[in-house]
C-alpha positions in Angstrom: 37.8 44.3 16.7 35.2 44.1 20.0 36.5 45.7 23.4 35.2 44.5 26.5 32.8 45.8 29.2 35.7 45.8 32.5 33.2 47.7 34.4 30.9 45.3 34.4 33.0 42.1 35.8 36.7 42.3 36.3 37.9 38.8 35.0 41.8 39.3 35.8 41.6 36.5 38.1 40.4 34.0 35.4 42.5 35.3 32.9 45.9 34.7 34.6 46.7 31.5 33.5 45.7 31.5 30.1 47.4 29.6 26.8 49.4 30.9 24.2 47.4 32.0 21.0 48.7 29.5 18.4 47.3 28.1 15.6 45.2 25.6 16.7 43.7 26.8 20.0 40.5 28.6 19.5 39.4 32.1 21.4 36.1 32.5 23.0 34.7 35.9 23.3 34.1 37.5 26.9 30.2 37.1 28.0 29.7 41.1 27.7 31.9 41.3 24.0 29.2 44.0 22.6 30.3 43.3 19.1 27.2 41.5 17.2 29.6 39.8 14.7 31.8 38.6 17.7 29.2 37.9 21.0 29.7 34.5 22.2 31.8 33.7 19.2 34.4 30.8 18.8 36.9 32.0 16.7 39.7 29.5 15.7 42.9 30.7 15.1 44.8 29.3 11.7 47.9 31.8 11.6 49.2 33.6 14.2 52.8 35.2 13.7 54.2 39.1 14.1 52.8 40.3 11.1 49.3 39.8 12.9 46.6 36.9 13.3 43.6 34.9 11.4 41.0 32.4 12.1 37.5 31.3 11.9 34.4 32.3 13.8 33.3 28.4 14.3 29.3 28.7 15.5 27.9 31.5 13.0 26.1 29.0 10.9 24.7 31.3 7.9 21.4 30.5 5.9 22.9 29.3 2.5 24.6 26.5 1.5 28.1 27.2 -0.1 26.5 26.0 -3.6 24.5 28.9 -3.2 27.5 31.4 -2.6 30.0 30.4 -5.7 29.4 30.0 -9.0 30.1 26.4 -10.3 30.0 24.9 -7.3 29.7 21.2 -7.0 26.1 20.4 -5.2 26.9 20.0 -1.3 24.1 19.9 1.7 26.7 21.1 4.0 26.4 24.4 5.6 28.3 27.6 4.9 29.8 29.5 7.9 30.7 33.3 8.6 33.8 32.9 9.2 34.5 36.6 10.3 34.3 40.3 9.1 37.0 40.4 6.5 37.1 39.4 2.6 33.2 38.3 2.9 33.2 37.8 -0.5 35.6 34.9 -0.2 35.0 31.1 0.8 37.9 30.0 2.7 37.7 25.9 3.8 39.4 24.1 6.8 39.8 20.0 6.8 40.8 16.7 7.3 41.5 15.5 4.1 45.2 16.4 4.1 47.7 16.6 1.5 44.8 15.3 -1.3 44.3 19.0 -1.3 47.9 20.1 -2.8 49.0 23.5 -0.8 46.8 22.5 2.1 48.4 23.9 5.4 48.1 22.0 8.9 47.1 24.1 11.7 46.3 21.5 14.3 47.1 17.6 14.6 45.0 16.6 11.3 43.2 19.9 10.7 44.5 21.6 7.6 43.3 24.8 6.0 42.6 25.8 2.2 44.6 23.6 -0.7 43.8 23.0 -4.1 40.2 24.5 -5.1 40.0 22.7 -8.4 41.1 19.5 -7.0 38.4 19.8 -3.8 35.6 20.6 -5.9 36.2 17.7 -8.4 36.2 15.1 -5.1 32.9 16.9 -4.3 31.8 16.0 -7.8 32.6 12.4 -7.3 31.5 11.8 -3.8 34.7 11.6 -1.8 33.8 14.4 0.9 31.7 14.2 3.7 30.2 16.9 5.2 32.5 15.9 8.7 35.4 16.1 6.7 35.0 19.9 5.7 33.8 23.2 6.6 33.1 25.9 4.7 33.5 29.7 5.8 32.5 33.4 3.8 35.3 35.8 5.5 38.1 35.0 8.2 38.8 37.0 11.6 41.8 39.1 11.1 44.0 41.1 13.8 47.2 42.9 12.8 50.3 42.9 14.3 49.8 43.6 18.6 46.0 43.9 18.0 44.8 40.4 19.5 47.6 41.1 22.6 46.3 43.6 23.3 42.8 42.4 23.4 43.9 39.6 25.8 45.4 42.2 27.6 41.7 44.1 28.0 40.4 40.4 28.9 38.6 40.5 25.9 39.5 36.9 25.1 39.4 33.4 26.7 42.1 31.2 25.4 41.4 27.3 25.3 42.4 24.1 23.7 40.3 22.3 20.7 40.1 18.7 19.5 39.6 17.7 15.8 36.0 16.8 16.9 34.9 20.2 18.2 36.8 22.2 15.1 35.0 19.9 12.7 31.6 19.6 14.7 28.7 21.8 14.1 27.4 23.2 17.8 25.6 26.2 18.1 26.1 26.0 22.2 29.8 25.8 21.4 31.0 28.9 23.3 28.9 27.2 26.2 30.1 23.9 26.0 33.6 25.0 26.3 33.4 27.0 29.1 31.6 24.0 31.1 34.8 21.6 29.7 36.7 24.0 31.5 35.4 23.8 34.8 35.5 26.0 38.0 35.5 29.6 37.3 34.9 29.1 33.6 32.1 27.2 34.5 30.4 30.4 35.7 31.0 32.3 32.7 29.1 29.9 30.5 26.3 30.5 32.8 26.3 35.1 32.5 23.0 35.9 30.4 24.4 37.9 27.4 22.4 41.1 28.7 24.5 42.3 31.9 21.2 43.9 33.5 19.3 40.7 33.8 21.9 39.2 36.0 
């Protein structure tokens, strides 16, 4: 996982306060994060315990549909996401329908994750999902045990809130919007260009 440019800002002053990572809140990288796969990302977190953490990059649209990606896929015009650098070769799904999905796991008031593929892609076949009911995601963000406290630690991470609209909406000026939600300090932060120099 990224590390964070402390000699180029020292953020310990916005970073006191911060929330609890729990499934359900989402992190939003640091403006300098140098990572590619993790600049300006979104990541929301689905499972966060002591055996380690995992979530789902939320604003890396990708250029395929999930159709394209599996084999025997029911046709859907939604988009597929990259939902992080781990197990790319698997779709993962977060959702509001529910318990329709059998073994479908709640992460946040209405918000559930994975459940039943058969059963999801036979209400795709029929009709029954909408595009703002599901997102689809190739790989999950993964941190084991200590490795995300410690990257809060290193201010590598802002920790905020998220609603069922903003987990389910696709923004690409999500990491933006955020921050300006936020207000004061935070505000500033949405506004660093993502090259240090030109500041």
């Amino acid at each position: 996982m990224p590390q964070n440019h402390n000699d180029i800002a020292d953020f310990s002053s916005i970073f006191e306060k911060q929330m609890k990572p729990v499934p359900g809140v989402v992190l939003l990288a640091e403006p300098f994060m140098e990572s590619a796969e993790f600049r300006r990302s979104v990541v929301l977190l689905t499972e966060h315990n002591e055996k380690g953490t995992m979530g789902f990059i939320l604003n890396r649209k990708l250029t395929i549909k999930p159709t394209q990606a599996i084999d025997d896929f029911p046709e859907f015009e939604d988009s597929l996401f990259y939902g992080g650098p781990v197990s790319t070769e698997l779709l993962f799904y977060i959702h509001t329908l529910g318990h329709l999905l059998e073994g479908s796991i709640e992460i946040m008031d209405g918000i559930y994750m994975g459940g039943d593929f058969e059963t999801l892609k036979e209400l795709l076949k029929l009709g029954k999902v909408k595009s703002k009911q599901i997102r689809f995601f190739a790989g999950y963000a993964g941190w084991t045990a200590g490795q995300l406290k410690s990257e809060l630690k290193q201010h590598s991470w802002i920790v905020a809130s998220a609603s069922k609209n903003l987990v389910m909406k696709d923004n690409s000026n999500l990491w933006k919007n955020i921050l300006k939600d936020l207000g004061g300090k935070y505000s500033m932060i949405a506004d660093f260009p993502e090259d240090p120099t030109l500041n």
